[in-house]
GUGUBA-261786 format. One record per residue (C-alpha): y, x, z. Coordinates in steps of 0.5 Angstrom, whole numbers. Layout:
residues N
NODE      py      px      pz
NODE       Y       X       Z
...
***
This chain:
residues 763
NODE      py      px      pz
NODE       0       0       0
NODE       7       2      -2
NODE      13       3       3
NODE      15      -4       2
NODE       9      -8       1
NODE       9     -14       5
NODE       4     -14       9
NODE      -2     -10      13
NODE     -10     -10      13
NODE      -8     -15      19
NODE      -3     -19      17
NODE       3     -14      19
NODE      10     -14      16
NODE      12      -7      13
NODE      20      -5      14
NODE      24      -3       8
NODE      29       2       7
NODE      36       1      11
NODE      42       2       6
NODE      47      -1      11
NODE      46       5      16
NODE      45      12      17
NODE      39      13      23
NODE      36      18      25
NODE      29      18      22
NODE      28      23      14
NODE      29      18       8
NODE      32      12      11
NODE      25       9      13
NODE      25       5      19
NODE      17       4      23
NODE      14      -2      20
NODE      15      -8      24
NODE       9      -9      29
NODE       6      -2      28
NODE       3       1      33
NODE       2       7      38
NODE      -3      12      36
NODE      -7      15      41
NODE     -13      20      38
NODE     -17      24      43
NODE     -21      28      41
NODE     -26      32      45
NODE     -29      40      44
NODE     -36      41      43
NODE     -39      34      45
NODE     -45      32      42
NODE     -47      26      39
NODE     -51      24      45
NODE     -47      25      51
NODE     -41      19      52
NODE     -46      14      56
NODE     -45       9      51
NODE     -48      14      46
NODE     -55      15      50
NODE     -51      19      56
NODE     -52      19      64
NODE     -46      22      64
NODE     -41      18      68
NODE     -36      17      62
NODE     -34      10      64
NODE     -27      10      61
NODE     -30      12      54
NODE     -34       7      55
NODE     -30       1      57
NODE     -26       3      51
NODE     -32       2      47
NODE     -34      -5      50
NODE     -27      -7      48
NODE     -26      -4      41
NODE     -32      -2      37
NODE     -36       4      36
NODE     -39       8      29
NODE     -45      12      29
NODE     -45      15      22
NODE     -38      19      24
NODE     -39      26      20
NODE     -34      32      22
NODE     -34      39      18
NODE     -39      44      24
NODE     -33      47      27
NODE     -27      45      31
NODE     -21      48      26
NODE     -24      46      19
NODE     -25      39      23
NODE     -17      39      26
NODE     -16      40      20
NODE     -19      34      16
NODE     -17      30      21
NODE      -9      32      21
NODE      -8      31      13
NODE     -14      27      11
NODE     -16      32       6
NODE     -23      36       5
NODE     -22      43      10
NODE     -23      48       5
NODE     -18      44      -1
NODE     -13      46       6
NODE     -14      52       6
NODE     -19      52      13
NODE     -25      53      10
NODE     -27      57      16
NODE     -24      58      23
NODE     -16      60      23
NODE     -17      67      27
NODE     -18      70      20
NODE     -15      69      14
NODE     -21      72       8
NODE     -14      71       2
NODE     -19      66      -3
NODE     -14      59      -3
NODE     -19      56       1
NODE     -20      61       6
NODE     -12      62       9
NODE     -14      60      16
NODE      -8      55      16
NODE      -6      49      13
NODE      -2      49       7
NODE       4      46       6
NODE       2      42       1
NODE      -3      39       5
NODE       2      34      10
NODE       0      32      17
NODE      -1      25      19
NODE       5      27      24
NODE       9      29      18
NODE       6      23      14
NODE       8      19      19
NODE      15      22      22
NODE      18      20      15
NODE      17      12      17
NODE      21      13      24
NODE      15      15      29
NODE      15      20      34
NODE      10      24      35
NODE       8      29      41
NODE       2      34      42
NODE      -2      36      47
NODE      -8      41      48
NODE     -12      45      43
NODE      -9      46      36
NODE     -13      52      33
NODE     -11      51      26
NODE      -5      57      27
NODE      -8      64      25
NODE      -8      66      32
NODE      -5      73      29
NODE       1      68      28
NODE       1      66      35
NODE       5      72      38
NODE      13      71      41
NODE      16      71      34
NODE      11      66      30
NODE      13      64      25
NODE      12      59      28
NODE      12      54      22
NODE       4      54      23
NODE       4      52      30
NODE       5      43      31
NODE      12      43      32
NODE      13      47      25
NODE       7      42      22
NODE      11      34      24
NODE      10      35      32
NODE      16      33      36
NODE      14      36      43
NODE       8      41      45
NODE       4      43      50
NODE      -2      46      50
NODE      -6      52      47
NODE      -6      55      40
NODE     -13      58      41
NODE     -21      56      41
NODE     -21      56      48
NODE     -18      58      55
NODE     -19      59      62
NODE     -18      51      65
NODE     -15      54      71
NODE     -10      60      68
NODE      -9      57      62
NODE      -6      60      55
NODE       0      55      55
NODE       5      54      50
NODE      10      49      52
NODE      14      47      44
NODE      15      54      42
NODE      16      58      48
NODE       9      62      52
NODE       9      59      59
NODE       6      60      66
NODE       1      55      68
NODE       4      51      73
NODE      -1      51      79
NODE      -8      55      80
NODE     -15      54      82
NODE     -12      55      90
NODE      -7      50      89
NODE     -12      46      86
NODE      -9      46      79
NODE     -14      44      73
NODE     -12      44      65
NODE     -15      37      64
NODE     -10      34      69
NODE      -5      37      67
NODE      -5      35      59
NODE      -6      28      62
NODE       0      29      65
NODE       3      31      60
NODE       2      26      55
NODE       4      21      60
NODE      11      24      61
NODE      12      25      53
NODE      10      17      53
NODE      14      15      58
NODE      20      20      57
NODE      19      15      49
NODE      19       9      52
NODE      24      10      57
NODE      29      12      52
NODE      27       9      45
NODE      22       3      46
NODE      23       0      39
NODE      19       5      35
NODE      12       7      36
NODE       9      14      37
NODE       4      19      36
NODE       0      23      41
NODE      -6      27      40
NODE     -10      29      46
NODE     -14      34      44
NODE     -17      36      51
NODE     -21      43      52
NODE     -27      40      54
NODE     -33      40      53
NODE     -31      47      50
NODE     -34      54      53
NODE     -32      56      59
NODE     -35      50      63
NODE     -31      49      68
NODE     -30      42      73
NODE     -29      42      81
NODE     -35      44      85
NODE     -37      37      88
NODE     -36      34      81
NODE     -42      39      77
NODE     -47      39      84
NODE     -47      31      84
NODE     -51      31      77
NODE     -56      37      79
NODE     -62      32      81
NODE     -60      28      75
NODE     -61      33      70
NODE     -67      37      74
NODE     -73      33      69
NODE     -70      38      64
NODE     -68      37      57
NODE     -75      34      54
NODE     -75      29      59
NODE     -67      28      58
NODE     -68      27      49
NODE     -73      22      51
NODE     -69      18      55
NODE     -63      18      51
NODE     -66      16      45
NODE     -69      11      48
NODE     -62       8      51
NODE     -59       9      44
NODE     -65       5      41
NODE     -63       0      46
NODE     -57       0      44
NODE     -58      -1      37
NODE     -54       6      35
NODE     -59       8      33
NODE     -65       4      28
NODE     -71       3      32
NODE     -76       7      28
NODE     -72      13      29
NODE     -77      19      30
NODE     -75      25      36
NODE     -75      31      31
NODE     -79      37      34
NODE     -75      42      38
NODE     -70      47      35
NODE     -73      53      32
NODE     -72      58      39
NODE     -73      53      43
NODE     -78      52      49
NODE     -80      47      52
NODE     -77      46      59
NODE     -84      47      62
NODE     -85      54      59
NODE     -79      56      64
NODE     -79      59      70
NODE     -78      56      77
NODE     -71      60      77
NODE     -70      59      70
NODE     -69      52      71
NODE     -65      52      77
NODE     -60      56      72
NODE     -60      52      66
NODE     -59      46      70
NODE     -53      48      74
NODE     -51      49      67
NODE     -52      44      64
NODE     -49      40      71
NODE     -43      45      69
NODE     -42      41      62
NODE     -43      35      65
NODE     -38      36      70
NODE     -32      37      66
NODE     -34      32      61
NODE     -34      26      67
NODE     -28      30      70
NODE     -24      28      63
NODE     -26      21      63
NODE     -23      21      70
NODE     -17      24      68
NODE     -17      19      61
NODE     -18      14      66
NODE     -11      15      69
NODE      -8      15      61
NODE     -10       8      60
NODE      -8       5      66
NODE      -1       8      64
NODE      -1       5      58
NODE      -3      -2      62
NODE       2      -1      67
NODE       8       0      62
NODE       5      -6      59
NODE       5      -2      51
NODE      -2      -2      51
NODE      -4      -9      48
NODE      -1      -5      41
NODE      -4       2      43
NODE      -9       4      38
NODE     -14       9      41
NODE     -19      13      39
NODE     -23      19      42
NODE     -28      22      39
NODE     -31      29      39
NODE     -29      36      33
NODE     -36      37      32
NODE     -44      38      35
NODE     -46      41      42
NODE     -45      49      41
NODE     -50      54      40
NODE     -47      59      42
NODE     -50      59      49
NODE     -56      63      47
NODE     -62      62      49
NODE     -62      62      57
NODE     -53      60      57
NODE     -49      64      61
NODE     -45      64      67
NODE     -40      69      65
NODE     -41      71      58
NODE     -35      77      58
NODE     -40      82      61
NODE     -46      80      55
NODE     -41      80      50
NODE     -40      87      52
NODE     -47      89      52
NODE     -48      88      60
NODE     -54      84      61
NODE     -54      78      65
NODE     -61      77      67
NODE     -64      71      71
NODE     -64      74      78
NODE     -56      75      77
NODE     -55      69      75
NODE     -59      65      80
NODE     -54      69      85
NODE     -48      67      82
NODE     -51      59      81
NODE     -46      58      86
NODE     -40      60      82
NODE     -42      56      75
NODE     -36      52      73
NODE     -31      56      78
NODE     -25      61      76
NODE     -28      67      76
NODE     -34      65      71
NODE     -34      64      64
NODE     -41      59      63
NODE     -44      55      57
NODE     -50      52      58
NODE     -58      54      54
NODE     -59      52      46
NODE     -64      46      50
NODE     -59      43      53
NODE     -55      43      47
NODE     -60      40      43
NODE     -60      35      48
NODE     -53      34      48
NODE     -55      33      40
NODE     -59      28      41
NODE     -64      25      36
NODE     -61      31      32
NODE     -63      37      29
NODE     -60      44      29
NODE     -52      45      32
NODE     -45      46      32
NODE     -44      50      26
NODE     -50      48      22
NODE     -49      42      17
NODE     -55      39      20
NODE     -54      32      23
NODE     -53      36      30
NODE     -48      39      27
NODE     -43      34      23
NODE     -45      28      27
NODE     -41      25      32
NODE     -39      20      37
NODE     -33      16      35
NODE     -29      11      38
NODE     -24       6      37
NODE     -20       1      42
NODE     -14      -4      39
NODE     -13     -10      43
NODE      -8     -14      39
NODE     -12     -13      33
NODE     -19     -11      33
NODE     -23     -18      35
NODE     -30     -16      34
NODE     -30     -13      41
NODE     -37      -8      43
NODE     -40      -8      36
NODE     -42      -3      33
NODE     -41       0      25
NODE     -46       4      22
NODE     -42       6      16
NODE     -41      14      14
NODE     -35      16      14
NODE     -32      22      15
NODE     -26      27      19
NODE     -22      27      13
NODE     -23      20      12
NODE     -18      19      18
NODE     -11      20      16
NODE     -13      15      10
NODE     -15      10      15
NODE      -9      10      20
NODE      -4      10      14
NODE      -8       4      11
NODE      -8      -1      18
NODE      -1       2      19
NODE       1      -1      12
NODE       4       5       9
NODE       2      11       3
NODE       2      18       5
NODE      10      21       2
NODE      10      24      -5
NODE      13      31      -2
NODE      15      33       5
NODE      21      37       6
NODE      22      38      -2
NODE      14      41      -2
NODE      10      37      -7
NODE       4      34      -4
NODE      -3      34      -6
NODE      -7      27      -6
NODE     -12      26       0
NODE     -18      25       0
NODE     -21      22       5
NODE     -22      14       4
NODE     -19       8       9
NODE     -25       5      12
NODE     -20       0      16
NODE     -23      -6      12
NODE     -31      -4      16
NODE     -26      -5      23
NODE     -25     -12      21
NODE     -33     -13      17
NODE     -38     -10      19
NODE     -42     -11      12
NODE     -37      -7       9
NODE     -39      -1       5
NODE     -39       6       6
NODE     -35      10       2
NODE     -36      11      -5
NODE     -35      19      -7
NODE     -40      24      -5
NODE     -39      28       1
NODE     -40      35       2
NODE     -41      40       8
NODE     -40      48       7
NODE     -40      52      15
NODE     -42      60      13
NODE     -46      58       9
NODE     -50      52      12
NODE     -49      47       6
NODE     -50      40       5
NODE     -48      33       0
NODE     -48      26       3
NODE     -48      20      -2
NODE     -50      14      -3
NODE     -54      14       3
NODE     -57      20       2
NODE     -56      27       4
NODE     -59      34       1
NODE     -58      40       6
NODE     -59      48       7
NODE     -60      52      13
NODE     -58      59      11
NODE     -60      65      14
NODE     -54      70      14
NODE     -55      75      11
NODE     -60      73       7
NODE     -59      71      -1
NODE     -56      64      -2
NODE     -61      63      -8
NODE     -67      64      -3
NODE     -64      58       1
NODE     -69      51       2
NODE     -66      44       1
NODE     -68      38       5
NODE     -67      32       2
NODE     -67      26       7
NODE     -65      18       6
NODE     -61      17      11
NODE     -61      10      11
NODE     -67      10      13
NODE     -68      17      17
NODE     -62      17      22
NODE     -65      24      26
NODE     -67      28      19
NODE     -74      28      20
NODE     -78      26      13
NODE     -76      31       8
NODE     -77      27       1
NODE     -75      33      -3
NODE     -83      35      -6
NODE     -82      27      -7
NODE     -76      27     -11
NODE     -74      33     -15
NODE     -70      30     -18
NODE     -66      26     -14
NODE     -65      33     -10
NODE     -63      37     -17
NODE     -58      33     -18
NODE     -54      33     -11
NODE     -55      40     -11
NODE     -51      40     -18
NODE     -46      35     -14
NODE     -45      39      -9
NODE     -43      45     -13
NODE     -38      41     -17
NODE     -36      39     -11
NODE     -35      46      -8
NODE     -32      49     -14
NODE     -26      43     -14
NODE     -25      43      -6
NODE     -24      52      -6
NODE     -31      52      -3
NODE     -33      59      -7
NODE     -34      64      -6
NODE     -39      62      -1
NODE     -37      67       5
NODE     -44      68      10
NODE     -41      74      14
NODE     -40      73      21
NODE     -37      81      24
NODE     -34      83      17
NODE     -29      77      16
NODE     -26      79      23
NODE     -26      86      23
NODE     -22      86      17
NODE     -17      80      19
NODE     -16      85      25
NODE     -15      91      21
NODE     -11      87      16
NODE      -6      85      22
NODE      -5      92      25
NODE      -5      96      19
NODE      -3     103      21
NODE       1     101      28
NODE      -2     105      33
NODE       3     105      37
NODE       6      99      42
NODE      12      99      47
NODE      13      94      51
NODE      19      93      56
NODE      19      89      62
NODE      22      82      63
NODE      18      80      56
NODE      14      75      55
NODE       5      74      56
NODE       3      77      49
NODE      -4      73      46
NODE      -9      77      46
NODE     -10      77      37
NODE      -3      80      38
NODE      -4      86      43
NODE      -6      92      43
NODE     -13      92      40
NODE     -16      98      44
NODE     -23      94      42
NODE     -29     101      42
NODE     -24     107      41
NODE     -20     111      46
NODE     -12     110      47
NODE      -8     112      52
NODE      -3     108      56
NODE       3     110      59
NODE       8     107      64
NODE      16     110      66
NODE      18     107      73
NODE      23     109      78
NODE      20     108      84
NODE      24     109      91
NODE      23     113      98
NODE      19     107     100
NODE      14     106      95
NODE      13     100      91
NODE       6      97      90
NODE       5      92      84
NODE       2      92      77
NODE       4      95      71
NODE       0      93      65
NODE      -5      87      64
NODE     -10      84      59
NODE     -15      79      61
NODE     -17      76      68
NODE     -22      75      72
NODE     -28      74      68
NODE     -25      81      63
NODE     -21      86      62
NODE     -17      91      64
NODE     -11      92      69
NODE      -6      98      71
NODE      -3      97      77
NODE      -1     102      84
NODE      -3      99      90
NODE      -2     102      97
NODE       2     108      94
NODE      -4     110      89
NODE      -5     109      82
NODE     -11     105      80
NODE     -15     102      74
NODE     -20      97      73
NODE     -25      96      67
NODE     -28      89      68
NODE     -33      87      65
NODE     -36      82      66
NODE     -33      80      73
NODE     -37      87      74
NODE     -31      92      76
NODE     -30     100      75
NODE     -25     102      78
NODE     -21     110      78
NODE     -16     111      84
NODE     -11     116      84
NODE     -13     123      88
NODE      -7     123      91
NODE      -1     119      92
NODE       5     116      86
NODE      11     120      88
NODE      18     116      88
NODE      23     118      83
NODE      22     118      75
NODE      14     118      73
NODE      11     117      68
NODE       4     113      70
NODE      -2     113      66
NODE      -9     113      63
NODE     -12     116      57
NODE     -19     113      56
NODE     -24     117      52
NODE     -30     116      48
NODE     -34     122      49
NODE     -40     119      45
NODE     -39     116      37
NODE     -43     114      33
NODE     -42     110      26
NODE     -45     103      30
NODE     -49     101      35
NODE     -56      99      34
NODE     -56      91      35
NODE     -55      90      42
NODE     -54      98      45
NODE     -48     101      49
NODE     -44     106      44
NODE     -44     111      48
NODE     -40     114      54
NODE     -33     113      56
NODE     -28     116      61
NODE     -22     113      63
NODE     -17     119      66
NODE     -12     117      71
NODE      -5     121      70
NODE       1     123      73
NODE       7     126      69
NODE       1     128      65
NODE      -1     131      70
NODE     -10     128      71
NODE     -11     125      77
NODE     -17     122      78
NODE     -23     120      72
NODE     -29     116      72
NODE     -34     115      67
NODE     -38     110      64
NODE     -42     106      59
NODE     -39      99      60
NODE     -33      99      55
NODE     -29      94      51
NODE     -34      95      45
NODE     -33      87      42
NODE     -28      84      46
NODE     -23      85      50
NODE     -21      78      54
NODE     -19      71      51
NODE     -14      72      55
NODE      -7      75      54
NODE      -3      82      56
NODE       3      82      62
NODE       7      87      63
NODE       9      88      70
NODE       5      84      73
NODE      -2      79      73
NODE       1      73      72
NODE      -5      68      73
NODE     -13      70      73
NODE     -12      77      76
NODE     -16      82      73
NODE     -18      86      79
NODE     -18      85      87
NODE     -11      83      87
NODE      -8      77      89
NODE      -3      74      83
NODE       1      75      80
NODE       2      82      84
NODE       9      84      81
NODE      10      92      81
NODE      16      92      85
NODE      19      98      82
NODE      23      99      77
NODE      19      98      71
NODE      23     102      63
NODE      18     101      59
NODE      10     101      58
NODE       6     105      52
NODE       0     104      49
NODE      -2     109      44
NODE      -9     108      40
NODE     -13     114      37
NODE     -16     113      30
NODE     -23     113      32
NODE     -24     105      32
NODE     -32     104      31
NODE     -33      96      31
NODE     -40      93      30
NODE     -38      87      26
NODE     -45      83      27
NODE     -44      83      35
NODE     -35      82      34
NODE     -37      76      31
NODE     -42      74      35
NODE     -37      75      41
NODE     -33      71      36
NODE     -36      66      34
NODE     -37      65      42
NODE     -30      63      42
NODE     -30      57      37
***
C-alpha cells in the first residue's frame, strides 16, 4: 500500500501528506491514523523449544501470557546467527544482499561479506521514521564491525546512524551481564551498578525501555513508537541470580534425554508440532545422558539450570515492561512481538564451560574444576555455557545447532500480541515465514510502503513478504519465493514445503557435501531424508539454491573460521605497532585496543608519584574471567595475567620510588614456532616488571594470551567494572598519571583454527 491509501490490513486509515505546516518529521509525513506502537523483543541464542508455550518447563510466564492473547508461529525461520538475523529483520532484505553474510566482526571485502548493513539496505527504524515514528533501542546491536565501535566510530553503523533516535545497549555479540560494554547513543559509559549493588544488565535495559517509552508519552503522546528490545539472553555468559538458577536443579536433574521427550510431547499436545512428528537420534558427538558421569551430571545440570535461569530472569523483568504498558494505559494498541535470532548455541562444547576464558586460551577446565566451582556458575567471575545436550535439547525435536542450517539452527519460537487488532487469541499458525519477512510485515499491517531513497540514497527492493494476511487467516498460504539458507558453509532451500539441506565439514570440498532433502510439511524434526527417493526434486532445488545465492551475493562460498578473523585483524591495525594512551580518556573496546594477542610488547606508564606513594591501576584490559592489569598497590609495582580467573601475578622486588617514573613490563615469547599444534600451548612467555628501565622482578609462563584477550575493553587509570586482579573496582591510580604506551613487537603467530574457534564462542 501507498502513503495514501485508504486504508490497512485491519481497516485503519493511512495519513496523507501536510502541506499547511511544517512538522517535525522528513517528507512532511504524518503517522497513519490509528498506527500502532511496536514492541519487538528479541532473545539471544534461545532454542525452538525453551518458551514454555514451545514445550518448555522453563518459568516463562509473560511470553506465555503474550501468546495465550496473541498467536504463535511454528515455522518462524532465522538465518543460523544473530548479526546475519538482525539484519534480515531491520531491513527486510536476505543478510547476504545487506551485506552481513556472516558475522559483523569482519569484513571479507566480497558485497556480500562488509560485515555492515549497506545504505542502500533501509532499516525498519529508518522506514518508519519518514511516516512520523520514534524509535528507540535497547540492548545488543552486532551489525557494526566492531572494528567501528571505538570513540571515533563512524558512527554511521552503530543505531543512531541506521534510524534510531536513542540508544542504550551493547555493539558487540555478547557482554559480561553485571560489568557490561555500555553505549549510551554514542558515547561509552560505565555500568550504573555492579554485582555487589545487585545490578543485572536484563534489568537495566528493561529500565531503560521503559523510561525511552515514558520520556515518549510524557512528551508526544500523539505519535507511535518503535522500540527493539534485544536482550543479552540467553546468550554465553549464563549469568542469573544465584537462587533463581538453583531453583531449576531437581527440574533439569533427569538429563537431556528425558527433557526432549518430554517437550516434544507437550509440543504435540500443544498442536505446535503434528502428532506424527518422529525425535530425531541424538546430534553427532552427543552422548546419552546416562553415559556420563555422576560429577559430569551434577556439572552439565547446574549448567543447564544457569541457561534456564537467565531466561526466567527476563521473563521477570519483560513482565514489568508490560505491566508498564498497562499502566500507561498504551497497551491496547501496542503491538509486541518476542522471538529469538537463531537455535541454541553449540558453542558450549561437549562438557560447557564454567569459564570459557581459560579453555580458549589453552588452559583445560577439567570435571574436577568444574565441580569446585559448581557454586560460581551464573556469577560474576564465570563466563558459563552449557554442554552440546543441552543445546539439543533446547532445539527441541530439531537437528544440529546455531550456525548450522538445519531446523535447530534456523528454526524458532515466534510471538506476536496486539490486543485491539488480533482476535484469533491463543492459536497457532503454521506458515513458513522468515527473518526478512518481518519489515515487510509491519509495513503492511501499519499500512505504508518502504520509501523509495532514504537521506537521498536509492533503496534496494525488499525482499521478504508480508505474512500480515496469515495474522487474520489461519488457512493463508506461506510465501510464495524460494527461501535460501547459507552459514559457513552449511546451506539450505525451502520452497513449496520442501527443504534440501548440506551440513558442511569445514575445510573439506564444498562438491563432496551431502544433500538431504525432506518434505517439511510432513517432517517438521527432518528425519526421513527423501533424497534417494527424489533425485529430481533435489537437483532442482540444489539449482535453486545456486540462482538464489548468486542473485542475493551469496558467493563466494567462504567456510573459513580463523582466517577470516586473523585477516580483518591484521587489515584494521595494519603497521600500527605503537598505541598511546592518556589519562582521562574513555573505555576502549576491545576490537580497537592493542592487539597483544601470541607476541611480545611492552607497556610503559609515565607518572609523577608524590613522597606519600600512590596506589591504583595503570593499565587494564579485561575483567574478572580474563585479561591482564598494571597497577601498584602497597608501593609496589604489580601485573597480573588472568587466564581463566587463574592469576599469574609479578611484583616489583623493590618499592616504585616518588617523582617522575617510568613503570612498565615487557612480555617476551621465549619459545616460537609457526603455529601451535591444535589444542597445545605455544611455548613459554616471560613477563618482566620494569623501572625506569631498569628490571624488577620477572615471571615465566606458558599461559598466555594465544587466541584472545578478553571481550571486555581496555582502561586507563583504573578497573572500571569486573576487576582483572584482586583489586576492588575501580581502584583508580591515585598519582598523576601522563600517558601509557604500548608498543608490539612484530613477532605475532595467530592459530587461525583456534582464533576462530574462540570467536565463534563469542556470537
Amino acid at each position: 500500500m501507498s502513503a495514501g491509501s485508504s486504508g490497512t490490513p485491519f481497516g485503519g486509515t493511512v495519513g496523507k501528506t501536510v502541506a499547511e505546516s511544517k512538522p517535525w518529521w522528513p517528507e512532511a509525513v504524518k503517522p497513519p491514523a490509528g498506527a500502532p506502537n511496536i514492541l519487538v523483543v528479541l532473545f539471544d541464542d534461545v532454542g525452538f523449544s525453551d518458551f514454555g508455550c514451545y514445550g518448555s518447563a522453563i518459568r516463562t510466564p509473560t511470553i506465555d501470557r503474550l501468546a495465550a492473547e496473541g498467536l504463535r508461529y511454528s515455522g518462524f525461520h532465522t538465518t543460523a546467527m544473530c548479526s546475519t538475523t538482525r539484519a534480515a529483520l531491520l531491513t527486510g532484505r536476505n543478510h547476504h544482499s545487506v551485506g552481513v553474510g556472516c558475522l559483523a566482526n569482519f569484513d571479507s571485502g566480497y558485497p556480500g561479506y562488509r560485515g555492515k548493513i549497506a545504505r542502500e539496505a533501509g532499516t525498519l527504524a529508518e522506514m518508519l521514521r519518514v511516516h512520523g515514528y520514534r524509535n528507540y533501542m535497547v540492548g545488543k546491536w552486532h551489525v557494526t564491525p566492531l572494528t567501528e565501535s571505538g570513540a571515533t566510530g563512524p558512527f554511521d553503523g552503530w543505531p543512531l546512524g541506521r534510524g534510531f533516535d536513542r540508544f542504550y545497549g551493547f555493539l558487540d555479540a555478547e557482554t559480561d551481564q553485571y560489568a557490561p560494554e555500555l553505549v549510551s547513543d554514542n558515547t561509552h559509559i560505565d555500568p550504573p551498578g555492579t554485582h555487589a549493588d545487585g545490578y543485572h544488565l536484563t534489568e537495566d535495559l528493561i529500565d531503560q525501555a521503559i523510561r525511552f517509552i515514558g520520556d515518549h508519552h510524557a512528551d508526544r503522546p500523539d505519535i507511535p513508537w518503535l522500540t527493539w528490545v534485544a536482550l543479552g539472553a540467553c546468550h554465553a555468559p549464563h549469568q542469573a541470580p544465584a537462587d533463581i538458577i538453583r531453583s531449576y536443579d531437581a527440574q533439569f536433574a533427569h538429563g537431556w534425554d528425558v527433557e526432549r521427550e518430554r517437550r516434544l510431547a507437550r509440543q504435540k499436545a500443544m498442536g505446535l508440532v503434528p502428532q506424527e512428528t518422529r525425535m530425531p537420534a541424538r546430534n553427532d558427538g552427543v552422548k546419552a545422558w546416562e553415559d556420563h558421569s555422576i560429577d559430569e551430571r551434577r556439572v552439565f545440570t547446574r549448567l543447564q539450570a544457569a541457561f534456564a535461569g537467565m531466561l526466567d530472569h527476563s521473563d521477570r523483568h519483560l513482565a514489568r515492561l508490560v505491566s508498564f504498558l498497562e499502566t500507561a494505559d498504551i497497551r491496547d494498541n501496542t503491538m509486541i512481538i518476542v522471538m529469538s535470532d537463531n537455535g541454541a548455541s553449540q558453542e558450549g562444547g561437549p562438557l560447557g564451560f564454567v569459564n570459557a576464558m581459560g579453555p580458549f586460551n589453552f588452559k583445560p577446565e577439567p570435571i574436577a574444576e568444574k565441580l569446585a566451582r559448581i557454586d560460581d556458575i551464573g556469577g560474576p567471575d564465570t563466563h558459563s555455557n552449557f554442554p552440546h545436550g543441552w543445546a539439543m535439547a533446547s532445539n527441541t525435536p530439531l537437528r544440529r545447532y546455531k550456525q548450522n542450517t538445519h531446523g535447530g539452527g534456523i528454526r524458532d519460537p515466534f510471538v506476536i500480541n496486539w490486543p485491539k487488532r488480533i482476535a484469533a487469541k491463543g492459536e497457532l499458525r503454521h506458515q513458513f515465514v522468515h527473518a526478512c519477512d518481518l519489515t515487510p510485515t509491519l509495513l503492511d499491517l501499519i499500512g505504508i510502503e518502504a520509501p523509495a531513497t532514504i537521506a537521498g540514497c536509492t533503496q534496494m527492493p525488499l525482499e521478504g513478504e508480508s505474512f500480515a494476511r496469515s495474522i487474520k487467516d489461519a488457512s493463508v498460504r506461506s510465501k510464495t519465493s524460494p527461501q535460501y539458507f547459507e552459514m559457513f558453509g552449511h546451506r539450505g532451500l525451502w520452497k513449496g514445503g520442501w527443504k534440501a539441506v548440506a551440513y558442511h565439514p569445514p575445510g573439506t570440498p564444498f562438491e563432496n557435501d551431502k544433500w538431504e532433502l525432506f518434505h517439511l510439511d510432513r517432517d517438521f524434526s527432518e528425519t526421513d531424508d527423501l533424497a534417494a527417493e527424489e533425485p529430481e526434486r533435489l537437483a532442482q532445488m540444489i539449482a535453486t539454491w545456486w540462482a538464489e545465492a548468486e542473485k542475493h551475493n551469496v558467493l563466494p562460498l567462504d567456510d573459513r573460521f580463523g582466517p577470516r578473523f586473523a585477516e580483518n585483524a591484521a587489515r584494521f591495525h595494519g603497521a600500527r605497532h605503537h598505541f598511546v594512551f592518556h589519562h582521562g580518556m574513555g573505555h576502549v573496546p576491545t576490537d580497537v585496543a592493542p592487539d597483544v594477542r601470541s607476541r611480545s610488547y611492552t607497556i610503559e606508564a609515565h607518572v609523577e608519584i608524590e613522597e606519600a606513594g600512590a596506589n591504583g591501576v595503570l593499565i587494564s584490559h579485561g575483567d574478572a574471567t580474563s585479561g591482564y592489569s598494571l597497577y601498584v598497590r602497597d608501593g609496589e609495582l604489580v601485573h597480573d595475567l588472568n587466564i581463566g580467573g587463574s592469576h599469574h601475578i609479578v611484583r616489583s622486588d623493590r618499592r616504585v620510588p616518588s617523582g617522575a617514573r617510568r613503570l612498565g613490563v615487557h612480555v617476551e615469547r621465549l619459545v616460537r614456532k609457526e603455529a601451535p599444534a591444535k589444542g597445545s600451548r605455544t611455548g613459554v612467555t616471560e613477563y618482566t616488571l620494569l623501572i625506569d628501565d631498569e628490571q624488577v622482578g620477572s615471571l615465566q609462563t606458558q599461559l598466555g594470551f594465544h587466541t584472545l584477550i578478553s571481550w571486555s575493553g581496555l582502561d586507563i587509570g583504573r578497573d572500571r567494572g569486573s576487576p582483572v586482579s584482586h583489586y576492588e573496582a575501580p581502584f583508580e591510580f591515585e598519582g598523576r598519571l601522563l600517558r601509557v604506551t604500548v608498543t608490539m613487537h612484530n613477532d605475532q603467530t595467530l592459530d587461525g583454527e583456534a582464533v576462530g574457534n574462540a570467536q565463534m564462542a563469542r556470537q
